[in-house]
PAZAZA-207415 format. One record per residue (C-alpha): x, y, z. Coordinates in Angstrom, 3 decimals, m for minus. Layout:
<pts>
+----------+----------+----------+
:        u :        v :        w :
+----------+----------+----------+
:        X :        Y :        Z :
...
+----------+----------+----------+
</pts>
This chain:
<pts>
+----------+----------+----------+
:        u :        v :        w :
+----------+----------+----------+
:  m26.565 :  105.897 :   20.551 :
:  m24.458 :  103.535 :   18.980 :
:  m20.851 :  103.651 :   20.952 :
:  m21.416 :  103.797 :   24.150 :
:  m19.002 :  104.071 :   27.319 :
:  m16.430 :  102.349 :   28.249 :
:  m17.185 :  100.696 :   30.934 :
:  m15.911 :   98.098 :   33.487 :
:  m16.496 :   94.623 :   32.736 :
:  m15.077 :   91.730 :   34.183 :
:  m15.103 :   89.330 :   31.599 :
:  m13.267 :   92.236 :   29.230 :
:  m12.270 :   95.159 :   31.433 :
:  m12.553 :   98.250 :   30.107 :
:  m15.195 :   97.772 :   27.414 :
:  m16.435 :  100.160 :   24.455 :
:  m19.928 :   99.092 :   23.433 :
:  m20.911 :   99.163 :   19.981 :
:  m25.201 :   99.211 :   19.674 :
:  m25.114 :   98.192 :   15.937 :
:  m29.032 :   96.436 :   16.306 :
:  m32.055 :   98.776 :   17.339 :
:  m34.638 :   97.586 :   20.119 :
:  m35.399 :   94.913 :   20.391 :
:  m34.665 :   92.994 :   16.720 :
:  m33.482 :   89.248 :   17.722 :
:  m33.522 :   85.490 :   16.982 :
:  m34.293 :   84.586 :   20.493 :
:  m36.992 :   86.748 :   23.356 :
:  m35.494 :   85.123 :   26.357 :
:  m37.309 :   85.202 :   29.146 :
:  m34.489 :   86.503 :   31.743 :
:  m33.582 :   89.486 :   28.745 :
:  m32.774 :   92.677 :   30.486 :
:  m34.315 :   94.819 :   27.556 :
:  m37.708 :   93.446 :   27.732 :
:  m39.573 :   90.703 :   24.872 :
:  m38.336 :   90.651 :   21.435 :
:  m40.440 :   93.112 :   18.822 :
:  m39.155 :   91.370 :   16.121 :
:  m38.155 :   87.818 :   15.966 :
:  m35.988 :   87.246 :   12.986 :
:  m33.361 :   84.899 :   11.130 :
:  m32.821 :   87.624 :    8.824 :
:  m29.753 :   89.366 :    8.069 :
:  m29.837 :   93.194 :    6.633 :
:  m28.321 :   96.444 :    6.873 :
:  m29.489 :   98.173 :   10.120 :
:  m26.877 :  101.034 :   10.641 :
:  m24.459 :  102.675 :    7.866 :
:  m20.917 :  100.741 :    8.959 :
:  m19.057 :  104.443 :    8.441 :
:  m21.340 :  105.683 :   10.866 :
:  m20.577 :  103.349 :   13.239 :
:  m16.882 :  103.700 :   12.376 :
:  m16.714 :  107.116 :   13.040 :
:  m18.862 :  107.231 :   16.448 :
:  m16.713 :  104.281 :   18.086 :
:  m13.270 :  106.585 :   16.918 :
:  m15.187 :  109.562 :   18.468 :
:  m15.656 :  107.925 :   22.141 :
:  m12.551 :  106.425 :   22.179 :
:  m10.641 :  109.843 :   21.214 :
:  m12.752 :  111.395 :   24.113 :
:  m11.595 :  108.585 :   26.727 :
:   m8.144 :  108.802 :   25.712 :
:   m7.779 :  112.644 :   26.092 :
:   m9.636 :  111.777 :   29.548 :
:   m6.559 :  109.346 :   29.989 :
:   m8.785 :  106.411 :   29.938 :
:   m7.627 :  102.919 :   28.270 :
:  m10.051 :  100.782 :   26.638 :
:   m9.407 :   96.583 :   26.347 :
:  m11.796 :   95.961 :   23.561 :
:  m14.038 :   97.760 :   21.663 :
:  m17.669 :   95.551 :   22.421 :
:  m20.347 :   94.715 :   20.143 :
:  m22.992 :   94.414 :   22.539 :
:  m26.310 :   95.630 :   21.477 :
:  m29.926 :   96.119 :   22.131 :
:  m30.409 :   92.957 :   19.772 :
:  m28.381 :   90.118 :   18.488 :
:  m25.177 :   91.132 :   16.565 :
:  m25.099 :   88.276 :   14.026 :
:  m28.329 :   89.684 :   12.164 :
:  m26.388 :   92.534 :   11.401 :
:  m24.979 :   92.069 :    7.281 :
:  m22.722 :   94.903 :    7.649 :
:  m20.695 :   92.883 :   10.661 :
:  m17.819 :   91.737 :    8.906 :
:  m17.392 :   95.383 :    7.377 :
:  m17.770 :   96.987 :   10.691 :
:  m15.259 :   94.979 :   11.989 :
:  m12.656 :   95.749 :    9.415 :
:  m13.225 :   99.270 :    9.769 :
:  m12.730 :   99.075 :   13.350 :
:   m9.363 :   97.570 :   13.126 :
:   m8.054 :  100.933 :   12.546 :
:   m8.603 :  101.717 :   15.867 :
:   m6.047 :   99.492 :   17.135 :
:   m8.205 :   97.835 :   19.959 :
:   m9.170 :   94.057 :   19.926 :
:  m12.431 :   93.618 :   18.949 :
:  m15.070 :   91.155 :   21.289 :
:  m18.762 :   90.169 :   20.072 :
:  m20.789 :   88.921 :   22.678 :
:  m23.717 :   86.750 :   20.640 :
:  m26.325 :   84.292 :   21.589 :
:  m24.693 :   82.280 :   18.772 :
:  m27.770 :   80.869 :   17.240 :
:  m26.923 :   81.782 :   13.760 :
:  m23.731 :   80.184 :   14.003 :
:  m24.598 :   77.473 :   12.075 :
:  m24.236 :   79.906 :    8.757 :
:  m20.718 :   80.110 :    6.916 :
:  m21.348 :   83.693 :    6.472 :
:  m22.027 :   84.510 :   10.209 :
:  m19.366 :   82.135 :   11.210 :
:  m16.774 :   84.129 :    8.794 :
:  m17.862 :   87.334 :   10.591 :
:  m17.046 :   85.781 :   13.781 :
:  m13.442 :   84.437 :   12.958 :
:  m12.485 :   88.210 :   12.256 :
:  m12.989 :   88.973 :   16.385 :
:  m10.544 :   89.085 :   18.791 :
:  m13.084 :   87.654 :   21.171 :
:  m16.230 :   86.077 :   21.468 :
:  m18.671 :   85.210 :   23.680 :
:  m21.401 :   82.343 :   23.237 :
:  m24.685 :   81.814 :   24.624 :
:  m24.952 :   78.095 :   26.295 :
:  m27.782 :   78.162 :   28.352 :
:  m29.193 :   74.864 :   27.935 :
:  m28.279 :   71.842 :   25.308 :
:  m31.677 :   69.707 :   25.478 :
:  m34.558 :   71.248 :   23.448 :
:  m37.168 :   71.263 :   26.076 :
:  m35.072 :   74.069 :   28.282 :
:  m33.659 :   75.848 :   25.263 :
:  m37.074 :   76.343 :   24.005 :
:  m38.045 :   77.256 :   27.739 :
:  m35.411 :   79.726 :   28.575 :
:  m34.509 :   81.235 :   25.018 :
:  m37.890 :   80.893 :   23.055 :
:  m35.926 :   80.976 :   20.009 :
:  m37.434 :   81.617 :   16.778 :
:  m39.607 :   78.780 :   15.198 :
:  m36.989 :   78.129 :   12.337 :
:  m34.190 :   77.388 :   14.492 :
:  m33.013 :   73.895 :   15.468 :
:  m30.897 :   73.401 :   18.832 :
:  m28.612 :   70.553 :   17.034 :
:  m27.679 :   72.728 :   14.576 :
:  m26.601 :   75.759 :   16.885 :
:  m24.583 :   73.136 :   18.733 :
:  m22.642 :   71.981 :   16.059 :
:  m22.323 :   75.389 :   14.653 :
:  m20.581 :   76.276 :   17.884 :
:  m18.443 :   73.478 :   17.929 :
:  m17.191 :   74.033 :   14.337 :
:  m16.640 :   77.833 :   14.989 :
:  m14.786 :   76.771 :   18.284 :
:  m12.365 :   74.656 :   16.030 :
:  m11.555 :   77.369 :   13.594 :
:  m11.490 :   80.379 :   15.553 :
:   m7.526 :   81.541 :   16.622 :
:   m9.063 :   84.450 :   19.418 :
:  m10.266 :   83.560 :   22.975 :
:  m13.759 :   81.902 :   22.950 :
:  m15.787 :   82.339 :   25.952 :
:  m18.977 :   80.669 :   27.070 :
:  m22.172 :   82.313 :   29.117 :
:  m24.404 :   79.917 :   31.010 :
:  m27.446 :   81.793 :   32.671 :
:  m29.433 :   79.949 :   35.427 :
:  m32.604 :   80.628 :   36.693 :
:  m34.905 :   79.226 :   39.347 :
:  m37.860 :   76.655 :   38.640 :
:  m35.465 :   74.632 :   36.691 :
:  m34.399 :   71.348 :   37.351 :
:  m30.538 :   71.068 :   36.376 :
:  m29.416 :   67.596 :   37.341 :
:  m28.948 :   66.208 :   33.978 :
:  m29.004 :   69.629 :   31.895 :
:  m25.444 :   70.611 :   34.003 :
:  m24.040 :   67.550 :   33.286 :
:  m24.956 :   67.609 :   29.483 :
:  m23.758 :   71.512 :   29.125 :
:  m20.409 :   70.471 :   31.004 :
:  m19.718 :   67.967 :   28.293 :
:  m20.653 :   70.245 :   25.934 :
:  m18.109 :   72.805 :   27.126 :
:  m15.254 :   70.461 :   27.730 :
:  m15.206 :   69.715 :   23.642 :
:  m15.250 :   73.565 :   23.191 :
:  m12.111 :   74.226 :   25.474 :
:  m13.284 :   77.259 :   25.990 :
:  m11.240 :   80.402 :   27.622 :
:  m13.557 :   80.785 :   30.406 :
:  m16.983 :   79.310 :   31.230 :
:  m18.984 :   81.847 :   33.333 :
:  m22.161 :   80.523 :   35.406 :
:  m24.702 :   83.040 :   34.798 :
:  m27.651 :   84.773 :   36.679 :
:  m30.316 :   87.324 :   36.245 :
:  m29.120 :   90.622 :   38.070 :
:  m31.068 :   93.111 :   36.243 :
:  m35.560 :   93.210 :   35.871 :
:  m36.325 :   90.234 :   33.531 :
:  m38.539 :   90.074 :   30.726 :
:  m40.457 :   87.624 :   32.249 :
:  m42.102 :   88.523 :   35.812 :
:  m41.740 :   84.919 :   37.402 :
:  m37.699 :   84.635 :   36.495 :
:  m35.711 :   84.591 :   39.046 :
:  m32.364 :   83.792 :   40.026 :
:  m31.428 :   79.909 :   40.373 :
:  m31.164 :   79.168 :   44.216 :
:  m27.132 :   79.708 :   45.316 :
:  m27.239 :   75.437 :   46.123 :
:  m27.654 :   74.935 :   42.262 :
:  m25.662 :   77.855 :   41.175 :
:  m22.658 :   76.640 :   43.024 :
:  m23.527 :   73.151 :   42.197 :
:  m23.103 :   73.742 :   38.043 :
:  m19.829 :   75.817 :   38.904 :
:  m18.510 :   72.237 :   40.282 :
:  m19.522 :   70.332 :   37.693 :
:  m18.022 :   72.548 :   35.276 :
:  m14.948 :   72.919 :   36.680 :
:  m14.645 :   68.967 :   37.138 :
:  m14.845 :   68.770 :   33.306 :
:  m12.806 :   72.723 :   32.439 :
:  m10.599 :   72.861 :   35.308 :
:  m11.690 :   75.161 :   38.367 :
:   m9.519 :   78.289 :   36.972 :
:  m11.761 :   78.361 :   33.687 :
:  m15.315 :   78.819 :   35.376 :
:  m16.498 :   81.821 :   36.859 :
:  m19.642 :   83.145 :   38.281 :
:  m20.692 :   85.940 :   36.416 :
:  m23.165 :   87.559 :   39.400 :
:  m23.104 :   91.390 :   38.730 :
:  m19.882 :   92.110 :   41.266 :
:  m17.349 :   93.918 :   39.542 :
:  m15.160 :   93.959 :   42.793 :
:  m11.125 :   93.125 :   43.324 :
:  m10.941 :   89.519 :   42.603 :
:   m8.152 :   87.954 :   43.914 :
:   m5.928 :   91.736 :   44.671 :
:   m5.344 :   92.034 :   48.368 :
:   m7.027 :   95.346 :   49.468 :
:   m5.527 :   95.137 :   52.695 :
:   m9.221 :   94.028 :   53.916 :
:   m9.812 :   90.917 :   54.604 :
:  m13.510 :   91.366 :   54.550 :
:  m13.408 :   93.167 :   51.181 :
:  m10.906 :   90.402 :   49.995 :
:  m12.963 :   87.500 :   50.664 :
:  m16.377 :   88.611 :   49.561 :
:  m14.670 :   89.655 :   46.351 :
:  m13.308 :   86.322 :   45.475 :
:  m16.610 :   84.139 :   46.978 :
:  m18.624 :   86.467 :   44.308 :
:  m16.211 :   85.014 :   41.225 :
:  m15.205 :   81.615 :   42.787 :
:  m16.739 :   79.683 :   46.135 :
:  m13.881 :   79.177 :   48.578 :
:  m13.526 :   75.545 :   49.871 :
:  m12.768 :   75.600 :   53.813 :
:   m9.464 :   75.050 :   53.200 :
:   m9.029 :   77.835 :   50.723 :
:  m11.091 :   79.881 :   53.099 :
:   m8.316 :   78.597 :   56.429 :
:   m5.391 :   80.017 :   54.240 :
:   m6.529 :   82.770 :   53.071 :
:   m7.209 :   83.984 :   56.849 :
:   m3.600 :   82.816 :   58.086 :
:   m2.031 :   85.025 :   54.999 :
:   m4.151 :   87.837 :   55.863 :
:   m3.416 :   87.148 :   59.762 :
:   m6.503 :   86.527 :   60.526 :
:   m9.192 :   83.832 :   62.336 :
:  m12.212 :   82.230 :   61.986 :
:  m14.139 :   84.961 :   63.223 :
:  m14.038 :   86.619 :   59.959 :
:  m15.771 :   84.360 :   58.467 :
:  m18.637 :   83.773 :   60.905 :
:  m19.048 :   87.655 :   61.021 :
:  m20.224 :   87.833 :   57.382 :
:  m22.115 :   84.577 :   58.146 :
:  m24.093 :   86.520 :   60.402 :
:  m24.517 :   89.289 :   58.505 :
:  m26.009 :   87.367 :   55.469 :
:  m22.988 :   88.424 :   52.829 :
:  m21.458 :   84.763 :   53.238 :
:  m23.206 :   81.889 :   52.756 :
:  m21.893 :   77.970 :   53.747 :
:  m22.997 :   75.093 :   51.194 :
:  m22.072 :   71.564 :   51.006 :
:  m21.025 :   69.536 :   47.793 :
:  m19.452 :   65.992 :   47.375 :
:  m18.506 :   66.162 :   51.252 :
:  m16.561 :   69.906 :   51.175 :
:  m17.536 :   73.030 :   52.453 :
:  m17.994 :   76.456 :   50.350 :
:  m18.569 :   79.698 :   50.664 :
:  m20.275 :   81.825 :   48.420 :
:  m21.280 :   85.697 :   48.332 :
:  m24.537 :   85.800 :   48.905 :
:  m26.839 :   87.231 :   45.699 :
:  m28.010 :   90.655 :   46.075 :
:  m30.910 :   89.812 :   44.031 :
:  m32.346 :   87.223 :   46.871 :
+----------+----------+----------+
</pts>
């Protein structure tokens, strides 16, 4: 299957994936990957999939969701491998643009550092770029990238792309436990701050790793990176990216609903958390309720309070 969906997404809404790598062909066999270890581990770019084909199955799906009255945000190249080692990319995406929907590639970005990937790139309407670690101990740790590749040069492949490319650049920073993050959040934040990107979403496994012993990073480090990220982005450019696809910030009408929605994108400070209860009408109570009942949990950082939605994967 090739086109697949749409589905909800909540870094691009309604998303239209495009599969245009087979299982499991990659430059990196991280160890959190949803789709298991890499088969092939490659730097290699080549034909996998006949562009036309691809053309025509993406026009197909989105036909079928239109007549269904469904709207799709972008069409998604999001496959079972890493885009980039695709040679047909640029010509995919050209076809595409017929379609009349912006185009978004999400890529662990580690071939960036190639004028002919990077060109590809520039002709997206979105893309989204693998940070999980800047130091080459934890990049080689986490993304067991192929033996060629060289974490200075993906770095400064990003930030070059990030300088030339007009669409809206977003970054994906997944965290898992075992890890120690003091300096490596600092180091990614300053990192990210050159890159301006769009949005910077804190990461964790939510699906069966590749890796038995990968877990989720503890919710005291997760919510620690979010601050130090948004100390250096801003706080409205950081999100947890958690697996909740719920109402962020829409009133529902319930307060419950309402709050665990926006502690699973954003913690709440206390004093966030205080107004958000008097708009709603509502007390303290609320809060200590889904204290009690483990959705909600209370962490302290540079002397504030902040609540977070508790991971479903702990």
């Amino acid at each position: 299957m090739i086109a697949f969906g749409p589905v909800p997404s909540r870094r691009l809404g309604k998303s239209l994936g495009i599969n245009n790598i087979p299982a499991k062909v990659c430059s990196y066999s991280c160890v959190y990957c949803q789709l298991g270890r890499t088969k092939e581990i490659t730097l290699e770019r080549r034909a996998f999939y006949d562009p036309d084909r691809i053309f025509r199955d993406a026009r197909r799906k989105v036909e079928e969701a239109r007549a269904r009255g469904e709207e799709i945000d972008y069409l998604t190249f999001v496959p079972d491998g890493e885009p980039t080692l695709d040679l047909n990319l640029g010509v995919e995406i050209e076809l595409l643009r017929r379609i009349e929907i912006p185009i978004a590639i999400l890529t662990n970005a580690s071939l960036l550092w190639r004028r002919d990937v990077e060109e590809d790139l520039l002709k997206a309407d979105l893309v989204s770029v693998k940070i999980d670690a800047v130091s080459e101990g934890v990049w080689r740790r986490i993304n067991r990238p192929h033996k060629s590749l060289k974490i200075s040069e993906i770095l400064d492949g990003i930030s070059e792309f990030s300088k030339e490319f007009k669409g809206r650049l977003i970054t994906e920073t997944m965290l898992i436990n075992g890890l120690d993050y003091t300096d490596e959040a600092e180091e990614i934040a300053d990192f990210l701050s050159e890159l301006k990107p769009y949005k910077a979403y804190v990461a964790i496994p939510t699906r069966p790793p590749a890796e038995k012993w990968v877990k989720p990073a503890e919710e005291e480090v997760v919510n620690k990176v979010f601050q130090i990220f948004s100390e250096r982005l801003g706080y409205e450019r950081v999100e947890y990216l958690i697996g909740y696809e719920g109402s962020a910030f829409v009133s529902t009408g319930d307060v419950e609903d309402d709050i665990l929605s926006i502690a699973s994108v954003h913690p709440i400070r206390e004093e966030g958390m205080r107004e958000l209860l008097r708009r709603a009408d509502a007390d303290w109570s609320v809060v200590e309720r889904l204290l009690d009942k483990e959705k909600l949990l209370e962490l302290e950082y540079e002397g504030h309070r902040y609540y977070l939605r508790k991971l479903k994967s702990r």
